[in-house]
PALUM-599020 format. One record per residue (C-alpha): residue number from 1; residue in three letters; chain; x, y, z. Coordinates in steps of 0.25 Angstrom, whole numbers, plus 5000, padded with zeros to 4 digits. Example, Ala and Ser with C-alpha at 12.3 -4.5 7.8 and 13.67 -1.06 7.14 Angstrom:
# residues 2
ATOM numar fipa zafi    X    Y    Z
ATOM     1  ALA    A 5049 4982 5031
ATOM     2  SER    A 5055 4996 5029
END
This chain:
# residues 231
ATOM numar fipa zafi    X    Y    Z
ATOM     1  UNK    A 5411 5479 5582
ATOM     2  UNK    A 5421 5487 5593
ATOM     3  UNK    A 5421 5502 5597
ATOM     4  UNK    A 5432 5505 5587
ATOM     5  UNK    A 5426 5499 5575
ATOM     6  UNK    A 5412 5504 5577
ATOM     7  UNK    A 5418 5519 5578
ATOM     8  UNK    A 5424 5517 5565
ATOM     9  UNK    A 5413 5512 5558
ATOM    10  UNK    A 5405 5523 5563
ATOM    11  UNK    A 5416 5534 5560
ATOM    12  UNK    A 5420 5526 5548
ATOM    13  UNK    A 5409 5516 5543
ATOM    14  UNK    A 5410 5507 5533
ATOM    15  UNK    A 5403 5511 5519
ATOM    16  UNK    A 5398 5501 5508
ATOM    17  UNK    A 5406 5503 5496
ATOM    18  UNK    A 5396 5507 5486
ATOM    19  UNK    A 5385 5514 5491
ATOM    20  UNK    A 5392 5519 5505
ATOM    21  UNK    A 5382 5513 5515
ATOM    22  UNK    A 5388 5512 5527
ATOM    23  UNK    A 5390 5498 5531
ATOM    24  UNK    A 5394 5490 5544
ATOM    25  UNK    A 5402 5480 5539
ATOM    26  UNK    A 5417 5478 5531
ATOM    27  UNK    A 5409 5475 5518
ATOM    28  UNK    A 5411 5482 5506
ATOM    29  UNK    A 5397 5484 5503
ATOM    30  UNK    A 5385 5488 5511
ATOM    31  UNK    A 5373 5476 5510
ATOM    32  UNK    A 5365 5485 5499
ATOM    33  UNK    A 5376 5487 5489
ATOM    34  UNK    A 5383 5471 5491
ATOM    35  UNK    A 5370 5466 5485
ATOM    36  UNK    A 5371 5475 5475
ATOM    37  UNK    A 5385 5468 5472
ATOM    38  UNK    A 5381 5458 5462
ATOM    39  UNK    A 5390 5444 5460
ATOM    40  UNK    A 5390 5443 5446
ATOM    41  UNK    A 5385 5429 5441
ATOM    42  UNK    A 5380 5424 5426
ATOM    43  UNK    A 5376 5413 5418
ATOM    44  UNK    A 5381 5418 5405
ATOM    45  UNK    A 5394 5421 5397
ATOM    46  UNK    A 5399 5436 5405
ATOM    47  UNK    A 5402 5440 5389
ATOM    48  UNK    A 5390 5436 5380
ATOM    49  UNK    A 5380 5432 5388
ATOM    50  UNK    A 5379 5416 5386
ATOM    51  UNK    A 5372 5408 5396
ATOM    52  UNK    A 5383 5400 5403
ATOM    53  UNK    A 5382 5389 5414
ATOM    54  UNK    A 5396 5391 5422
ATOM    55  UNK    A 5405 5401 5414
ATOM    56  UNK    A 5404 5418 5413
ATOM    57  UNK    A 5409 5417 5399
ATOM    58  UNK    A 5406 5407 5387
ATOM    59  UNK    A 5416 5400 5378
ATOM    60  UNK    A 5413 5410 5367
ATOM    61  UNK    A 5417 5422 5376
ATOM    62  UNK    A 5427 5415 5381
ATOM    63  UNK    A 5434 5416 5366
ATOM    64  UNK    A 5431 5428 5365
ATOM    65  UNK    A 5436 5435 5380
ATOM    66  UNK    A 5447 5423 5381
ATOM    67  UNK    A 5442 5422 5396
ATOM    68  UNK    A 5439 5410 5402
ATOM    69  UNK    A 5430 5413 5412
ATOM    70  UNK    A 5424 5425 5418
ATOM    71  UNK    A 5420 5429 5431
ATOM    72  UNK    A 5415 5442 5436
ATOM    73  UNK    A 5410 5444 5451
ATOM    74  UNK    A 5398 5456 5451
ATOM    75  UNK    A 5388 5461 5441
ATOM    76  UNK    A 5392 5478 5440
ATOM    77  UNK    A 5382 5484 5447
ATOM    78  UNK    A 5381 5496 5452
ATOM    79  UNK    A 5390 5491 5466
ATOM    80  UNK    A 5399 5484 5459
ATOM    81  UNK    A 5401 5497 5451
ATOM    82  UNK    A 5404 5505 5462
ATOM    83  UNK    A 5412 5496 5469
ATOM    84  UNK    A 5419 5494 5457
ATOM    85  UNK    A 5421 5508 5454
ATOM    86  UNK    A 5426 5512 5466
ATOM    87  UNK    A 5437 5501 5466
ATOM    88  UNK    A 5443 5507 5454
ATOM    89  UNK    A 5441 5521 5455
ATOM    90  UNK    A 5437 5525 5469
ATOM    91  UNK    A 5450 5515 5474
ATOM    92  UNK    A 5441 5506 5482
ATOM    93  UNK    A 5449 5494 5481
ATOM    94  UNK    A 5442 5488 5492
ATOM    95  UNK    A 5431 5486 5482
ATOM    96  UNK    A 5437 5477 5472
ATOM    97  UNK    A 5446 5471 5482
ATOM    98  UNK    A 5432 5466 5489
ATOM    99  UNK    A 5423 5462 5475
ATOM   100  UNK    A 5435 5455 5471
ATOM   101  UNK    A 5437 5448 5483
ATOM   102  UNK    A 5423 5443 5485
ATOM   103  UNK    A 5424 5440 5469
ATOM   104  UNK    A 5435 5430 5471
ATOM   105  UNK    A 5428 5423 5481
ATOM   106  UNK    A 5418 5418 5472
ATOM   107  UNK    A 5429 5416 5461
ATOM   108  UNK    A 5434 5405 5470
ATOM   109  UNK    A 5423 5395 5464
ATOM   110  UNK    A 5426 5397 5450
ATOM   111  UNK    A 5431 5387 5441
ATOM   112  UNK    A 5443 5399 5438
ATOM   113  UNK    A 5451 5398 5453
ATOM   114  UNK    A 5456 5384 5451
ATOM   115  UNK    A 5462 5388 5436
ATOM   116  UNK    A 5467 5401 5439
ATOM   117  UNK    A 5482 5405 5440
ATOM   118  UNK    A 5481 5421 5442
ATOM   119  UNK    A 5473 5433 5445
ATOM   120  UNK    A 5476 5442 5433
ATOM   121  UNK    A 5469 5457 5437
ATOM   122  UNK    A 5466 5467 5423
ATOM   123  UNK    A 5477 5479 5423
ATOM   124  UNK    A 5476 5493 5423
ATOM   125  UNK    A 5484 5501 5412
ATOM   126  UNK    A 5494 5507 5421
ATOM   127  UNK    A 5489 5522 5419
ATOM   128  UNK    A 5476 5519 5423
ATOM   129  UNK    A 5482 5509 5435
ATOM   130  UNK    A 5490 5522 5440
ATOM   131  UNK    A 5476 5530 5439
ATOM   132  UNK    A 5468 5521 5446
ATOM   133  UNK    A 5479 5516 5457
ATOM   134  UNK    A 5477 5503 5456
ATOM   135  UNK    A 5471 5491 5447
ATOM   136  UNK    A 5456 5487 5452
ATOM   137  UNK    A 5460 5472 5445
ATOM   138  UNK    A 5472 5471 5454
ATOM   139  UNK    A 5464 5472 5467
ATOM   140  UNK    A 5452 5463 5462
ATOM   141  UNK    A 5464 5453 5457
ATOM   142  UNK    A 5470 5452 5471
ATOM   143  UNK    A 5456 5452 5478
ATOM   144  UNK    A 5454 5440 5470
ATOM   145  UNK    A 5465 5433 5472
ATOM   146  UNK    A 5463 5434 5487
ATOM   147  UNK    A 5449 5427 5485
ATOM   148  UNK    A 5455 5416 5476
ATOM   149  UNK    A 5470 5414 5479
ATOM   150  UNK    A 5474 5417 5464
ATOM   151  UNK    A 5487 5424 5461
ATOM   152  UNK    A 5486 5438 5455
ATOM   153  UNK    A 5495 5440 5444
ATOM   154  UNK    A 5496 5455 5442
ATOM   155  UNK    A 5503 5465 5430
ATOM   156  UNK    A 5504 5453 5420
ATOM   157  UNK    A 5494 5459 5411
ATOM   158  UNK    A 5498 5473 5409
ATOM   159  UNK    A 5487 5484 5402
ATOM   160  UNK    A 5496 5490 5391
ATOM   161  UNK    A 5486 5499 5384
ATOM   162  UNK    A 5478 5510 5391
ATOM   163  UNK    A 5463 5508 5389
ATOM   164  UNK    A 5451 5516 5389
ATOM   165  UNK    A 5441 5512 5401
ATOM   166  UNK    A 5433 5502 5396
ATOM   167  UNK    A 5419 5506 5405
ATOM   168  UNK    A 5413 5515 5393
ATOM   169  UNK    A 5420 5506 5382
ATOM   170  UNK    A 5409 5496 5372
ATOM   171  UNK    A 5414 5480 5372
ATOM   172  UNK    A 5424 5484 5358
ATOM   173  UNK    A 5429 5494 5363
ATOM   174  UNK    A 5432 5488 5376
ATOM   175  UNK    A 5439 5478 5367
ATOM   176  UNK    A 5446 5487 5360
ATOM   177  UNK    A 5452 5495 5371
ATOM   178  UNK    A 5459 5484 5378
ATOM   179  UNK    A 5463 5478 5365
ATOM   180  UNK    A 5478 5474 5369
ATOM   181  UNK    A 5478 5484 5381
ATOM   182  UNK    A 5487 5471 5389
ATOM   183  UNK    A 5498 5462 5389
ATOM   184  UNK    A 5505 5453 5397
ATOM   185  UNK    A 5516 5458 5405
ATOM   186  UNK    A 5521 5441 5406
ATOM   187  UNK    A 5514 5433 5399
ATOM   188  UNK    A 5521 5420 5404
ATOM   189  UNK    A 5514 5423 5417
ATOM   190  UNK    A 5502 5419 5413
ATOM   191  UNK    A 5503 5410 5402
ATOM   192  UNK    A 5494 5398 5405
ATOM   193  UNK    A 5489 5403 5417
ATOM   194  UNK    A 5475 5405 5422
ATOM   195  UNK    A 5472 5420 5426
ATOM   196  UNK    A 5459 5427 5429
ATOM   197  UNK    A 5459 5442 5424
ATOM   198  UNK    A 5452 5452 5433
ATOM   199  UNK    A 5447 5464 5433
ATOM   200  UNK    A 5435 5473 5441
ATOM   201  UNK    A 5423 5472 5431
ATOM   202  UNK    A 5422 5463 5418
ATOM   203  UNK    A 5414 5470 5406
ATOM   204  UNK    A 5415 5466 5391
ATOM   205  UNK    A 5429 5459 5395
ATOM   206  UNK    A 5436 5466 5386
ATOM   207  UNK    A 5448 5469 5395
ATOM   208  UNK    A 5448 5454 5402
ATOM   209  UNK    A 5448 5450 5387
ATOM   210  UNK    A 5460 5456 5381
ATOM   211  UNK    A 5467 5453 5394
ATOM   212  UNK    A 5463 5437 5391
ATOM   213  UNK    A 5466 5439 5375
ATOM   214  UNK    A 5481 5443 5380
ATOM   215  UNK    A 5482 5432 5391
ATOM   216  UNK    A 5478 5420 5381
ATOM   217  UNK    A 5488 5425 5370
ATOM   218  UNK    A 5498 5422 5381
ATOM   219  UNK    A 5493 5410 5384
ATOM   220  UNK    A 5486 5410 5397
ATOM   221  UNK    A 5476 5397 5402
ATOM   222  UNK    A 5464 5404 5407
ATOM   223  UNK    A 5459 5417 5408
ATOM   224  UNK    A 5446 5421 5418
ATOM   225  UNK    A 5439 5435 5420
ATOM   226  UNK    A 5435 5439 5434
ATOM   227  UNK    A 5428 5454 5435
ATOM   228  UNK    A 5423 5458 5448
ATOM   229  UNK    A 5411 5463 5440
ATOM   230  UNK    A 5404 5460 5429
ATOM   231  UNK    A 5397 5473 5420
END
């Protein structure tokens, strides 16, 4: 460490992004908090619970959400939660940009890369796009697609219908309130492609499923779910 950087740690020190302990290095996070951040893993379908050997969703699930596979990088524990929250609402993009990053890096192994054609990211209506600044599925898209050189393919899924938050919403009316809520701004785009929709935390799958109900009426190959967590 030189003179120069040492009098900037001291006068402007580097502090972990969830509990704001000082820390000494360019990590996001302080020790503590990073073995609070939890990789998601799981034996069982991420919808119904059936025990699964090397899949996140079963073939009954699969009829019913129209996704082929579904992959999630961290359980939603109270770091990812702040990490999360802050990306979205405090405008750290740094955050998602980082988990998605480190997200894609453990994508590369999965069955998904080699049949891929794009990186689809979940829109924003444009009246909550304008109040928030940005859309947080854009950055982790593009994050992504730096980790496993897929195209991003943005604006070709457009959210027509203003909807409610989902967070306090039950699973039907989570359904309900994104009934129709998209359409395909070129559907000709995608047709028989492979995408993988993304988005920043993956619930009941209510939104990634009318997004994959859409894209298979227009005829699309494969459809994959990757969240950066898991609730």
């Amino acid at each position: 460490m030189n003179i120069f950087t040492g009098i900037l740690n001291l006068f402007l020190p580097t502090l972990c992004r969830c509990c704001g302990e000082k820390i000494e290095t360019k990590e996001l996070l302080c020790s503590t908090c990073k073995n609070g951040l939890i990789e998601y893993h799981s034996n069982s379908c991420t919808f119904c619970g059936t025990e699964l050997t090397n899949s996140h969703i079963c073939s009954r699930c699969k009829e019913e959400y129209f996704f082929d596979e579904v992959y999630s990088g961290y359980t939603y524990g109270s770091v990812m939660q702040k990490l999360i929250h802050d990306f979205k609402y405090n405008e750290f993009k740094k955050n998602g940009f980082w988990l998605a990053h480190n997200f894609g890096e453990r994508l590369i192994s999965t069955d998904m890369i080699s049949k891929l054609d794009y990186i689809v990211p979940v829109p924003l209506h444009r009246t909550k796009k304008r109040g928030r600044g940005f859309n947080q599925s854009d950055i982790i898209a593009d994050a992504l697609s730096q980790s496993i050189n897929i195209p991003v393919l943005k604006n070709v899924i457009v959210r027509k219908k203003f909807t409610k938050t989902q967070t306090l919403l039950k699973k039907e009316e989570r359904e309900q309130n994104v009934s129709q809520a998209f359409w395909l701004r070129n559907p000709e785009v995608l047709k028989h492609k492979s995408v993988v929709l993304v988005d920043d935390v993956l619930t009941t799958g209510s939104t990634m499923k009318s997004i994959a109900l859409l894209l298979r009426e227009n005829l699309i190959n494969k459809v994959y779910v990757a969240t950066l967590a898991r609730a």
